[in-house]
C-alpha positions in Angstrom: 0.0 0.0 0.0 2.9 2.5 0.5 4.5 2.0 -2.7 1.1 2.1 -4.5 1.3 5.8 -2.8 4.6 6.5 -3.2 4.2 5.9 -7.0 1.1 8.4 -7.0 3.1 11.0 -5.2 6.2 10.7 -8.3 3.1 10.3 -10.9 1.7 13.7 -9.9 4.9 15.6 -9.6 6.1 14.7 -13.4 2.6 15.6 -14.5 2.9 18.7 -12.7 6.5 19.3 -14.1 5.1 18.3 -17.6 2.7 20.6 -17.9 4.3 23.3 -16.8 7.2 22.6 -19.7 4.2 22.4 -21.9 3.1 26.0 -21.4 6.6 27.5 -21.2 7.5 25.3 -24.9 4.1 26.9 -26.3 4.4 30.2 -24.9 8.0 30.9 -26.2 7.2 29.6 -29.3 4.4 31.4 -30.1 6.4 34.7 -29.1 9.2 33.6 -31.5 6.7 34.4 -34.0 6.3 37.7 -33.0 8.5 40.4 -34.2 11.6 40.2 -32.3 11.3 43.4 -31.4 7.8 43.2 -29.4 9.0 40.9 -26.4 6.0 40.0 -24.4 5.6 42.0 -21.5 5.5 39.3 -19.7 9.3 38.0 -20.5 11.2 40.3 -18.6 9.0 39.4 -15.3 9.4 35.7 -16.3 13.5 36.0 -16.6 13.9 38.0 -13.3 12.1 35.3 -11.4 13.6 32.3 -12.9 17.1 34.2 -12.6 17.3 34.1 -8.7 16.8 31.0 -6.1 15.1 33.7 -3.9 17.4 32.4 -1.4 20.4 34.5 -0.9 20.8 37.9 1.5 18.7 40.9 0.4 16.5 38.4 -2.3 12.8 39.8 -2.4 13.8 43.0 -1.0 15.1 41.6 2.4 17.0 43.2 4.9 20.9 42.4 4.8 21.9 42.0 8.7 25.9 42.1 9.4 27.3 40.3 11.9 28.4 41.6 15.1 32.1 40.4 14.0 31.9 42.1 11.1 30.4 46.0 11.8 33.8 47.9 12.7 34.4 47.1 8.8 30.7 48.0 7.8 31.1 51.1 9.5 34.2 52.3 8.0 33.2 51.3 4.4 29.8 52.6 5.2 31.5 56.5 5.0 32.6 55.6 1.1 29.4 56.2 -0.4 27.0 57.0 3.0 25.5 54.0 2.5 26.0 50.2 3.9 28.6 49.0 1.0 29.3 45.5 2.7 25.4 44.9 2.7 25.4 46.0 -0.4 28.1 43.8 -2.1 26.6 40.7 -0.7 23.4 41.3 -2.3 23.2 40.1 -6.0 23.5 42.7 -9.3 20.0 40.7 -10.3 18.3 40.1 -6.8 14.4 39.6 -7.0 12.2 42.3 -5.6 8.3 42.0 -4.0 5.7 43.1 -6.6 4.5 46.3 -4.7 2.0 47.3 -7.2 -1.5 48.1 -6.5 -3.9 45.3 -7.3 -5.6 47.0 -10.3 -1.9 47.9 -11.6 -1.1 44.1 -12.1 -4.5 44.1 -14.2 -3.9 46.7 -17.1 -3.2 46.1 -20.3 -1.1 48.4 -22.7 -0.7 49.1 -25.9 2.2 47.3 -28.3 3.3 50.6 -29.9 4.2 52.6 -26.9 7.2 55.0 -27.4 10.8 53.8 -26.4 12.9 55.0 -24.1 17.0 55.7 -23.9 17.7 55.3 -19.8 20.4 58.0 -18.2 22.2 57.4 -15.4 24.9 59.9 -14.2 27.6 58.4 -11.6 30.5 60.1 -9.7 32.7 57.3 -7.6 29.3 55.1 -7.3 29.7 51.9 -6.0 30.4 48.7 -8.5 27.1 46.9 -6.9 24.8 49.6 -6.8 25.6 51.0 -9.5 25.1 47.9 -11.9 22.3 46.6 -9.7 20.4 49.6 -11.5 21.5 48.7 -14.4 20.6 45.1 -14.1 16.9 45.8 -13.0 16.7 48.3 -15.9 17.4 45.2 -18.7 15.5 42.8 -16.6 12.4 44.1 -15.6 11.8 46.0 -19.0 10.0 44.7 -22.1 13.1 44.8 -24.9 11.1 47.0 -27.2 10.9 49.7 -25.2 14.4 49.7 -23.8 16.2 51.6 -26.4 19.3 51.9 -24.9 21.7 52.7 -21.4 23.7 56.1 -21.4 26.2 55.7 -18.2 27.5 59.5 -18.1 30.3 59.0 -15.7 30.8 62.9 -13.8 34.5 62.6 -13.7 35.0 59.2 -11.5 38.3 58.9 -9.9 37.8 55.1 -9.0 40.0 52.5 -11.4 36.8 49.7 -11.3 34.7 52.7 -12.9 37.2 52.7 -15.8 38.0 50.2 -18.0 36.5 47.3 -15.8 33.0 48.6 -16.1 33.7 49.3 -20.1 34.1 45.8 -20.9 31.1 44.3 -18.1 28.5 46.5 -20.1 29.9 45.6 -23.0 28.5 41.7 -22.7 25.1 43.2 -21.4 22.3 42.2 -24.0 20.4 45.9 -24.5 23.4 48.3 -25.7 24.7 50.5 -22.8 27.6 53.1 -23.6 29.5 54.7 -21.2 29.8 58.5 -21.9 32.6 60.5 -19.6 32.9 64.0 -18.5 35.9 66.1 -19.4 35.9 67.2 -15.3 33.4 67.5 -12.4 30.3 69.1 -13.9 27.7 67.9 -11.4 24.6 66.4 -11.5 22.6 68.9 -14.1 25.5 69.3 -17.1 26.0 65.9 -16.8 22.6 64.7 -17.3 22.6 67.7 -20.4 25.1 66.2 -21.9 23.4 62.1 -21.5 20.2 63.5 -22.7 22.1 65.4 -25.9 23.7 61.8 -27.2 20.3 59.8 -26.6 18.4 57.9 -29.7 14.7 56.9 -27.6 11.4 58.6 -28.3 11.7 59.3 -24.6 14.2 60.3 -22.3 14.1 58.2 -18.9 16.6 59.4 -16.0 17.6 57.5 -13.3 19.8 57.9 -10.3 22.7 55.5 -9.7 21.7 53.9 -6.8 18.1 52.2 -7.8 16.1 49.5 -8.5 13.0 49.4 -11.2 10.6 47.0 -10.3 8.4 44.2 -12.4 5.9 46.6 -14.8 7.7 49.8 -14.0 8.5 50.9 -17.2 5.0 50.2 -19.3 2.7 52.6 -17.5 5.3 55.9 -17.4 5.4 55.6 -21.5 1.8 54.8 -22.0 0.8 58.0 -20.2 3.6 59.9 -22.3 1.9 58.3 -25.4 -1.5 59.3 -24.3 0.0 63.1 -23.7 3.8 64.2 -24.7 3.3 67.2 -22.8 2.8 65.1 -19.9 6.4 64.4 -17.4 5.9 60.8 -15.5 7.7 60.3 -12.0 7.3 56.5 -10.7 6.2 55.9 -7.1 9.8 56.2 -5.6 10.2 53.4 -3.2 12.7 53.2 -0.2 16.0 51.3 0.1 17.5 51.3 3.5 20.7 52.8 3.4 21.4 50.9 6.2 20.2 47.6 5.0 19.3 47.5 1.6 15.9 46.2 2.3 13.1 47.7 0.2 9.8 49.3 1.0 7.6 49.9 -1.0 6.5 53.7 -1.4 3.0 55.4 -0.6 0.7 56.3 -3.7 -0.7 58.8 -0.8 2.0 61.5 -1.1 3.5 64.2 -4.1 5.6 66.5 -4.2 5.3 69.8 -2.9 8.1 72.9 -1.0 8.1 74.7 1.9 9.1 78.2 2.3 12.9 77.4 2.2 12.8 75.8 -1.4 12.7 72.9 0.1 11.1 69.8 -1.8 8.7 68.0 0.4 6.3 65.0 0.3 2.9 66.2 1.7 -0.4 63.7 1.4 -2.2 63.7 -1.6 -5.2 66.3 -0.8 -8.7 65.4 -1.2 -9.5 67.5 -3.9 -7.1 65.5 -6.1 -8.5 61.9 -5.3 -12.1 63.8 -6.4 -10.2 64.6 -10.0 -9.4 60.9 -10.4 -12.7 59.0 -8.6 -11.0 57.5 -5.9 -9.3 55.3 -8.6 -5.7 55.2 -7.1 -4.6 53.4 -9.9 -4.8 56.7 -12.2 -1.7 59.0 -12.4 -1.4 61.9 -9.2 -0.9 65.4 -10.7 1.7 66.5 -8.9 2.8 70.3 -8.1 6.3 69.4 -8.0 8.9 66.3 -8.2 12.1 64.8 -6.5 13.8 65.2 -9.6 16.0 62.0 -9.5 13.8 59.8 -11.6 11.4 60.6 -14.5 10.4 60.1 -18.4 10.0 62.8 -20.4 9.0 63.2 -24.5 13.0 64.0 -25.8 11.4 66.5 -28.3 9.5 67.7 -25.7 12.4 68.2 -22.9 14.1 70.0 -25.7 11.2 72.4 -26.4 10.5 72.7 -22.7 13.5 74.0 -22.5 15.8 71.3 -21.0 17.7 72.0 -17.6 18.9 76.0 -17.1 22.5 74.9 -17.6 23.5 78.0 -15.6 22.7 76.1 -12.5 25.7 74.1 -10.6 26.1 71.0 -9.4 22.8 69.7 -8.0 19.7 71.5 -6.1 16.9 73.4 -7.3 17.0 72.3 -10.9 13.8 69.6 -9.5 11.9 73.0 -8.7 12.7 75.0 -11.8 11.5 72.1 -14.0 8.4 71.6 -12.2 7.3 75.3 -12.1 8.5 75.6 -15.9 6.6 72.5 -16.7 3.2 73.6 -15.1 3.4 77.6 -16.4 4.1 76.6 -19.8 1.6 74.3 -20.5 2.6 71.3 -19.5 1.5 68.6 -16.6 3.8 66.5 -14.0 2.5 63.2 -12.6 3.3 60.4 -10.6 2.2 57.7 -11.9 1.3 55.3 -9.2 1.9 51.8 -11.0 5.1 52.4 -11.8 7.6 51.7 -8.5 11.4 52.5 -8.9 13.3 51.7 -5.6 15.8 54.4 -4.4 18.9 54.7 -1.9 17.9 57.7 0.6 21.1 58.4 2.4 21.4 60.9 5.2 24.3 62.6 4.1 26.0 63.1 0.8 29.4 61.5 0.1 30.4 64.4 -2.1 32.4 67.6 -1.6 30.2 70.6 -3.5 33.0 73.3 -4.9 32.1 76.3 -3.1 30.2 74.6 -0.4 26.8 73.0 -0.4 24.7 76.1 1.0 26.4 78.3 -1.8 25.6 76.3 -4.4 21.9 75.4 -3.7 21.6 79.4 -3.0 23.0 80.5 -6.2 20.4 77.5 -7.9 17.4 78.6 -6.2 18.1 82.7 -6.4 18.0 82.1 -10.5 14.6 79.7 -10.1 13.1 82.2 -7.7 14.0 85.5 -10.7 13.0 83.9 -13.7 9.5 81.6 -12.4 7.9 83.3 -9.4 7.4 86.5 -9.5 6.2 88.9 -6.8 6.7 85.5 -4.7 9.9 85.4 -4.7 10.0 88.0 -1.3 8.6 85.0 0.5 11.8 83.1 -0.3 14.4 86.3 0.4 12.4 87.0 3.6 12.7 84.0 5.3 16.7 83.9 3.3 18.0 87.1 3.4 21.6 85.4 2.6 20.3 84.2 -0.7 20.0 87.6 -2.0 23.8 88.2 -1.7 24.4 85.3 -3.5 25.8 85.9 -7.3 23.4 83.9 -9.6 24.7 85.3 -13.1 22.8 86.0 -16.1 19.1 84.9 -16.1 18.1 87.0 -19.9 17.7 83.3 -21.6 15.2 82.0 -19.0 13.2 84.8 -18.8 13.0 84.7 -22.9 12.6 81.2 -23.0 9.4 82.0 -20.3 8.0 84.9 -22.9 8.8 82.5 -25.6 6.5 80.0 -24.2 4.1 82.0 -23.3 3.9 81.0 -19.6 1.3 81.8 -16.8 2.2 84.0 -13.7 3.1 82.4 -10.2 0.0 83.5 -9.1 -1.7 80.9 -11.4 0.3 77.9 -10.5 -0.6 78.8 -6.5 -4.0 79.1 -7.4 -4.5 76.5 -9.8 -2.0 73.4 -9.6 -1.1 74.0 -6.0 -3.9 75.9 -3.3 -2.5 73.4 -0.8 1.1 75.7 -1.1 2.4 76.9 2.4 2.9 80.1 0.7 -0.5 82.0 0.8 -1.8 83.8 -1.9 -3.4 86.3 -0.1 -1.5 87.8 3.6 -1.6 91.2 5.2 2.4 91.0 6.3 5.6 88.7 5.9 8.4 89.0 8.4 9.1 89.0 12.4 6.5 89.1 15.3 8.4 91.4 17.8 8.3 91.9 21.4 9.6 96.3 21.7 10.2 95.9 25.3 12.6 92.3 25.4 13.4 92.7 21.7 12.6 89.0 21.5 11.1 87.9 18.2 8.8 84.7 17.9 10.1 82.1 16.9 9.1 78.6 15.6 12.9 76.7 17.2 13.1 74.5 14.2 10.3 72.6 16.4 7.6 70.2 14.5 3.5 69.8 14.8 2.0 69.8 18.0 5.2 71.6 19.8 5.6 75.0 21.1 6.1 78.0 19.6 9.1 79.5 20.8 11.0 83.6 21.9 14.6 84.3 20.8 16.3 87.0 20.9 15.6 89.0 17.5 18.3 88.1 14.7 16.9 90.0 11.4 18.0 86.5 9.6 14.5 85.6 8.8 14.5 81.8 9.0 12.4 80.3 11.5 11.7 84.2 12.7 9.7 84.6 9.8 5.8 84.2 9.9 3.3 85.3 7.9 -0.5 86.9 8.6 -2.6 86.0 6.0 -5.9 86.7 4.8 -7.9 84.5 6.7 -6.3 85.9 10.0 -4.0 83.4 10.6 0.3 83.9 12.0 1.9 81.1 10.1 5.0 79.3 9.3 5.4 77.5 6.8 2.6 75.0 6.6 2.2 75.7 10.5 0.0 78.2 12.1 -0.5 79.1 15.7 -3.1 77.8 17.9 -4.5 77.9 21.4 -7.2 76.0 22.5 -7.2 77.3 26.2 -7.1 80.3 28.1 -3.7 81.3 28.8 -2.6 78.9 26.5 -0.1 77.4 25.1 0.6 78.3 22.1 1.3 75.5 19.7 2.2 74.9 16.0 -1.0 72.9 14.3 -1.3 72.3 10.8 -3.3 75.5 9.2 -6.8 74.5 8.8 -7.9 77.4 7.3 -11.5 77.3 9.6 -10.4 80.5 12.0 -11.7 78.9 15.1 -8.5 78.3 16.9 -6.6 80.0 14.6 -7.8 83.1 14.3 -6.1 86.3 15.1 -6.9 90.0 15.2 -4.3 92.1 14.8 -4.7 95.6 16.0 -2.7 98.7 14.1 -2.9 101.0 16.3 -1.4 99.1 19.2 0.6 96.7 17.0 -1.0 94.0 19.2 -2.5 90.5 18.1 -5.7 89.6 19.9 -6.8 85.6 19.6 -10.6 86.2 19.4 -11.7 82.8 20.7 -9.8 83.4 23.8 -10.1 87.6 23.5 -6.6 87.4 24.9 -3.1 89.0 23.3 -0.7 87.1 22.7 2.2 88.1 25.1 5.5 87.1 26.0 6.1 86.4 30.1 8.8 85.2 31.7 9.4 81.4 32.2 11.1 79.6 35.5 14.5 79.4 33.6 14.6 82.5 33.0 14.1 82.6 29.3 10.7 84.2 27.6 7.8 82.4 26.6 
């Protein structure tokens, strides 16, 4: 009786195995009839999960733990790149990834003649595993048609492996990848000009060097390109532990948005926009602005658009520019939420800025802030007087490339694309809330939601002295506005709700006071036990 089973049990298995070699046989056949050209969509998924045993460290997006032995070393190569290179190295260049997509994302079906796309990557001293684990995930997890080609623009490496080592590895790779290298450090922008100059795709796709494209990543960003080549297409960009390498997958929730500072910043998706789509979060998120790092865009179009403003250095800003230029000028920037590309988020950058970081982001955000914003632009000198002391050179082309195009005022991309924006359209003043007799200004401390509002002694440095008092009677900073929901307080920072109530503030001009008219009590500054104001 137990062989009589045990020959049941081996019967069943070969069937299994049988049938399964029947449908790979017939499926493989029937594509070789195809045009060579128009791999399946289905392929590339199919190769990247018969590549990998599933077994090894980091495999389906896993953590990478190192032993206790071990982390004196992982903390020293950890400072190379500011990210954990000995996890990093032990994870495969072809590891397998979770499919993060949304349920109705696995579902669509697209269209055989979407454009094709030529992938740029820029590079300065990356790291060998990182580096070619992007480009790995690129080949695998994209159908073959639309994968044009690779341009590697190396920004001036000093590393030997980055030199003729990597030439002949992509040389052997099976969608063409060249390797295009920078005279001397130009930084992120020039170098990224120059890729996009020498590229042969219907669209141009950039990537940083340090991601990973997951399965159906690539279909969706040029089907909504196809559908509208005015349109720019940002994937969901999903998190890679710099610490562990393990991947998480990113919220379709958020976009993009900045703060007072110029600073990009993922806020939730507002309601308003989930009305626009139906609550179908499978359809594309209009976003205000974008991280910059990874996005498709028509390569007729970015030339038209007006590229990158090559006047900018290094890195920092050029994100912003793009997406203000983009919406004035009749154009649209989404995130579409079916695509996920995995990213390296490091806390710190591994690379020296000539001039200094602060100097260089200044100088990029004093020529966005001339040519694209208009009267707005005080907000940003207010809050950063420094900025204005900054040299930012010669702006003439932007500002006829703006006319050229015939783009809208500031004042219509606040009002229009983003109402949500922490810098109100509509405020009485913009500047310090002083104390005459302490000369002690208000003052936010760098603190978050839900924390006090702070008294320093006044600076005249604007920063996180600056608040604003806006139309609807509120003192805010930032996306932050005062609130008190008691007599005699506290005063906290809340997010602005824009319903008065606790909010609300009258300000008086003859006595330069502030009265809070729930409460009908001023707001004051009184001494605290320590000695400090409050």
């Amino acid at each position: 009786m137990r062989r009589f089973m045990y020959c049941k049990v081996v019967l069943a298995t070969s069937l299994v195995w049988v049938l399964v070699d029947v449908f790979l046989l017939l499926y493989f056949s029937e594509c070789n009839k195809c045009d060579e050209k128009k791999d399946r969509s289905l392929l590339p998924a199919l190769r990247a999960v018969i590549s990998r045993t599933q077994e090894g460290p980091g495999e389906m997006g896993k953590a990478v733990i190192i032993p206790k032995d071990d982390q004196e070393k992982m903390k020293e190569l950890f400072k190379v790149n500011q990210f954990n290179l000995m996890a990093s190295d032990m994870i495969a260049l072809n590891r397998s990834l979770p499919d993060v997509r949304l349920e109705g994302c696995k579902t669509k079906i697209y269209s055989d003649d979407l454009p094709n796309t030529s992938v740029v990557i820029v590079f300065h001293n990356e790291a060998w595993s990182t580096l070619l684990r992007t480009v790995h995930s690129v080949i695998n997890r994209s159908p073959r048609h639309l994968l044009e080609e690779i341009l590697l623009v190396d920004d001036a490496s000093e590393r030997d492996f980055l030199k003729r080592k990597l030439e002949n590895y992509v040389r052997n790779l099976e969608v063409p990848v060249r390797i295009i290298r920078m005279e001397q450090r130009s930084g992120l922008i020039r170098a990224r000009l120059r890729g996009a100059t020498a590229t042969k795709g219907q669209v141009i796709t950039f990537l940083d060097a340090h991601c990973e494209c997951t399965v159906g990543w690539l279909e969706p960003l040029m089907a909504r390109i196809k559908e509208d080549r005015k349109t720019v297409v940002c994937p969901i960009i999903d998190v890679i532990s710099d610490d562990t390498f393990e991947y998480m997958a990113g919220s379709d929730m958020t976009y993009g948005g900045f703060n007072w500072k110029l600073n990009f910043r993922w806020y939730p998706v507002p309601p308003r926009e989930m009305d626009r789509r139906k609550g179908d979060r499978t359809l594309p998120v209009r976003t205000p602005t974008m991280a910059g790092g990874l996005f498709s865009i028509d390569r007729n179009y970015f030339e038209e658009i007006g590229t990158y403003d090559s006047g900018m250095d290094i890195w920092g800003g050029e994100n912003l520019e793009m997406s203000f230029r983009i919406w004035q000028c009749g154009g649209s920037l989404e995130i579409v939420t079916c695509s996920h590309v995995g990213h390296v988020f490091r806390k710190a950058t591994p690379y020296s800025f000539p001039g200094g970081t602060g100097h260089v982001i200044n100088k990029n955000n004093r020529r966005l802030a001339e040519v694209w914003m208009d009267e707005f632009k005080d907000f940003f000198y207010i809050i950063s007087p420094g900025v204005v002391k900054v040299e930012y050179g010669d702006v003439s082309i932007r500002k006829a490339l703006r006319d050229r195009l015939l783009c809208k005022p500031f004042s219509w991309y606040l009002e229009n694309i983003y109402p949500d924006s922490q810098i109100p359209r509509r405020y009485y003043s913009l500047g310090e809330i002083r104390n005459v007799e302490t000369n002690q200004c208000l003052d936010n401390m760098g603190r978050k939601e839900n924390e006090k509002v702070g008294m320093f002694n006044c600076h005249g440095m604007g920063g996180n002295q600056v608040f604003s008092y806006t139309a609807d009677k509120e003192i805010r900073t930032d996306d932050l506005c005062l609130d008190v929901s008691r007599l005699n307080g506290p005063i906290v920072m809340l997010k602005c709700h824009h319903m008065r109530g606790n909010q609300l503030f009258e300000y008086d001009a003859q006595t330069h006071t502030f009265l809070h008219v729930i409460t009908q009590s001023c707001l004051t500054v009184s001494r605290l036990k320590d000695g400090s104001h409050g």
